[in-house]
N, C-alpha and C positions, 0 to 999 in steps of 0.2 A: 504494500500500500504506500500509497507518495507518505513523506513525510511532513507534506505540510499539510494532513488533513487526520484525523481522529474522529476514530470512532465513540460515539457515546450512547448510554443505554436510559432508560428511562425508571424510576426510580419506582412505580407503582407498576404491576401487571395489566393487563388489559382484559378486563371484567369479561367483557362478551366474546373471546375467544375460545374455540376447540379444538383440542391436537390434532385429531384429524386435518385439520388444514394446514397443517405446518409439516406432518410426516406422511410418508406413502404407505399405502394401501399393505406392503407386505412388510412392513414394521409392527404392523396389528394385526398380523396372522397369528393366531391360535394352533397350537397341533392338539390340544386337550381341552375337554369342555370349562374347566374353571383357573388355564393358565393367566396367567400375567404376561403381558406382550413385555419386552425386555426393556422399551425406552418409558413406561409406565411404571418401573420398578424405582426409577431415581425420581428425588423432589427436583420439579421445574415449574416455570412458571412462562407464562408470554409476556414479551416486552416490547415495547416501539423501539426500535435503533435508528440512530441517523447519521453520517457520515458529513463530516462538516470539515468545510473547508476555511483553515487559517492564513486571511491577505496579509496583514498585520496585527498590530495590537487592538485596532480598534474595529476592523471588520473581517467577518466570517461568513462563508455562504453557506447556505443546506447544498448537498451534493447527492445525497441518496436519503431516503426515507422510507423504512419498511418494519415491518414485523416479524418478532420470530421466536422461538424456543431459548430460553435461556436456564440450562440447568444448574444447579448449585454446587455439583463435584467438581467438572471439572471442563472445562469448554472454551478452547481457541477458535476465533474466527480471523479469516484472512480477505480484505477484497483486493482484487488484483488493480494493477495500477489503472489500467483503463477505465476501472470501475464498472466493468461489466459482467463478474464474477465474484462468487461465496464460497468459500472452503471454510469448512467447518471438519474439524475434531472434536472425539470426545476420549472420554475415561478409557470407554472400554475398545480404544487403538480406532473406533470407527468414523471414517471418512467419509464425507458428503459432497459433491461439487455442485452447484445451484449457478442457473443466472440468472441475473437481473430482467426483469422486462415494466416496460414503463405501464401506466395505467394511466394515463393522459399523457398529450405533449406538454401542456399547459402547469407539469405539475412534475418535481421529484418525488413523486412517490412510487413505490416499484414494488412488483411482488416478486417471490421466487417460483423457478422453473426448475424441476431438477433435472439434474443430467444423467448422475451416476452415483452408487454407490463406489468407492475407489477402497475393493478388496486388495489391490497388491502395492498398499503407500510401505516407503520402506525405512518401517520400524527399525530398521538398523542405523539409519542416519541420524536419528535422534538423540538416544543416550539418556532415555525418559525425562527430558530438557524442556522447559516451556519455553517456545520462540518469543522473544522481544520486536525480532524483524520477520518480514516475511522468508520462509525458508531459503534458502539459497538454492537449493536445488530445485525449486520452482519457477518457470521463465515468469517474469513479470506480469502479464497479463494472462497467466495461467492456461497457454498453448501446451507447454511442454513440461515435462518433471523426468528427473532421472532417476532410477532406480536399477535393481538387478535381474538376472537371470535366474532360473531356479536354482542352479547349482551356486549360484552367489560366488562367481569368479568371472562375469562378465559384468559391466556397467552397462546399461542402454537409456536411450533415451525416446519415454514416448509419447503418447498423443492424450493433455491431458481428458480432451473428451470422449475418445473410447476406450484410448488401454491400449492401443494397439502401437506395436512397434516400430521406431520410426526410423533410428539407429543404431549400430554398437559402437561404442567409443574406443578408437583404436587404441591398442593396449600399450602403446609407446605413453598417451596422455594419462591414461587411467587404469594401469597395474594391480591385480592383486594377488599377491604372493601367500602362498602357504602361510599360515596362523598370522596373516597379516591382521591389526582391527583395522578394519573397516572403517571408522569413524576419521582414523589418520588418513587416507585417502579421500572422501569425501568434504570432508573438514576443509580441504584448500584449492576448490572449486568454487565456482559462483557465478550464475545466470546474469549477464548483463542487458542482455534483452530477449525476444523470442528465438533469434537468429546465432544470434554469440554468446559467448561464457569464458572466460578465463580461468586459471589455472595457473598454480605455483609448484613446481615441485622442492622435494624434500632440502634440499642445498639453494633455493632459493631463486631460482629460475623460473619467471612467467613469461605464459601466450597468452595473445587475446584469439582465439581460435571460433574459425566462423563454422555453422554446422553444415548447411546447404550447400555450402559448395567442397567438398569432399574433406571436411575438418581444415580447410588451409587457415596457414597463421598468420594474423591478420598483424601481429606486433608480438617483442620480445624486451623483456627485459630484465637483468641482474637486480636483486633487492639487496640493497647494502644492509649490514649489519642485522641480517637474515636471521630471526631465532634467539637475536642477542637483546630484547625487548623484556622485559619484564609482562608476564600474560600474554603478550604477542605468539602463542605457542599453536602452532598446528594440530598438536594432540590434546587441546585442553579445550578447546573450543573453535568453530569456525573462524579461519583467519581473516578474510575477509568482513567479517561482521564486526572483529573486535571491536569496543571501547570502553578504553581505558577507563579505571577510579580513580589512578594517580599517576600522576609524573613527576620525576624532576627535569631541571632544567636539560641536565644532559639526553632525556629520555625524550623529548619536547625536539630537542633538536635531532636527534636522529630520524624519529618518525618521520619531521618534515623533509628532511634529507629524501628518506623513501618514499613518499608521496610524491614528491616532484620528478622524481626519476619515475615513478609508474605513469605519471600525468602526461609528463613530454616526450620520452621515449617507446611505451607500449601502448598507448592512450593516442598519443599525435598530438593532444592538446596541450601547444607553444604558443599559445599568446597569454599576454598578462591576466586578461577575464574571464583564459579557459582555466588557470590553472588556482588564485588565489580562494574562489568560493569553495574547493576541496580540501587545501588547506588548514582549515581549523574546525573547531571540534566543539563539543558542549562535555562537561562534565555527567556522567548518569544523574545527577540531580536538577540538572538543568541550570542551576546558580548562576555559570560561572564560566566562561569561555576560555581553553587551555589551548594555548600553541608560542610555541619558541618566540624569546624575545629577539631573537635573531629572526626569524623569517618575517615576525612582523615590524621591523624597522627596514630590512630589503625592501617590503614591496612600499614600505613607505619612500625609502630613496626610488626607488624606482618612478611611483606615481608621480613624485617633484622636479624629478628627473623630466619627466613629459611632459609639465606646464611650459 
């Protein structure tokens, strides 16, 4: 989901709602005359959600408005950047994929459609972790997700609206070796839109590798001080998602180091306004903006530089 928009939920249930319109027909299949359908056994309730979008401080738009299931265990929702898809998780590992469809032009409000139940999401990439971001291994606008083979020694990637295969990822980019985990491999990937995805390997070499046209590599680059990051770690959690709790100064300055080398060299983006908005960073509390007093006095010579 962009990052300048959140989701928010509504604080009271919605009185005149019934699960039946929020689940499908064989969610409330019975095999026994006095069973309990499985998603009736956890407490939930209906809620309004709405997706709003952050211009500034002082103005926000509505972006989506719909209704839906909200249980109390345990329940991730994702909309993809387009904002024309719902992924939902729950407890019990099960996956949902819904789109969006409008009910007026005149109106964001939108109900869902579903697409699919997604029996083979791959429980292995997780590490029973609750995402903060949208998964990495999900394309953006939720076309494509990668996952495995049965025998869980090949990567593929497929279609996420039927399941159906779309490629393997040649094994030069994405290796798995005997008693390898899994999560170390996956961990240092990451969907940069429906088409491309990047990739680090273990000594710190990235592609920006395009899918469609036979994996070619679209950009390459050395990440300086590779692994020497405090939590920067590929087997601790997705590298590409990292963010930091703390730095110090010397840690502020390496990172920017390696961004700039991933921005102008694997990225292509060499100009002043492609490269300084990626640059810095917000602390997990939001407080407090962290990045090197050196990179932010460069780009201030630099801006002074061009008056």
């Amino acid at each position: 989901m962009n990052r300048e928009a959140t989701l928010i939920v509504s604080k009271k249930p919605i009185s005149d709602s019934n699960i039946s319109d929020y689940v499908q027909s064989w969610q409330l299949k019975k095999n026994l005359p006095y069973q309990l359908p499985y998603c009736l056994t956890q407490k939930f309730t209906i809620k309004n959600f709405k997706l709003i979008g952050i211009k500034n401080q002082r103005e926000i738009t509505e972006i989506l408005d719909f209704d839906y299931i909200l249980y109390e265990e345990f329940q991730e929702m994702f909309i993809s950047k387009d904002t024309k898809k719902l992924f939902v998780k729950f407890q019990n590992s099960r996956c949902l994929l819904y789109q969006f469809q409008k009910e007026s032009n005149s109106s964001n409000r939108v109900k869902l459609e579903f697409i699919r139940n997604i029996h083979d999401f791959p429980s292995e990439f997780i590490d029973d972790q609750i995402f903060n971001d949208l998964p990495h291994f999900f394309s953006p606008n939720f076309l494509r997700y990668v996952t495995l083979d049965s025998s869980k020694t090949q990567f593929l990637i497929k279609d996420f609206d039927t399941g159906l295969v779309l490629y393997q990822i040649p094994q030069d980019l994405m290796r798995v070796e005997s008693g390898q985990n899994l999560l170390f491999i996956i961990y240092r990937f990451i969907f940069i839109d429906d088409e491309t995805f990047k990739i680090v390997s273990e000594d710190g070499i990235e592609k920006l590798v395009h899918i469609d046209n036979g994996f070619q590599q679209l950009g390459f680059n050395y990440i300086p001080f590779f692994n020497e990051i405090d939590e920067m770690d590929y087997k601790i959690a997705p590298y590409y998602l990292f963010q930091p709790s703390y730095f110090d100064t010397i840690y502020l300055i390496k990172q920017s180091y390696q961004n700039y080398k991933s921005l102008y060299l694997l990225e292509g983006k060499q100009k002043l306004n492609q490269i300084v908005p990626h640059m810095f960073k917000l602390e997990n509390s939001g407080d407090s903006s962290i990045t090197s007093f050196s990179f932010a006095h460069w780009s201030l010579i630099e801006y002074m530089k061009n008056q």
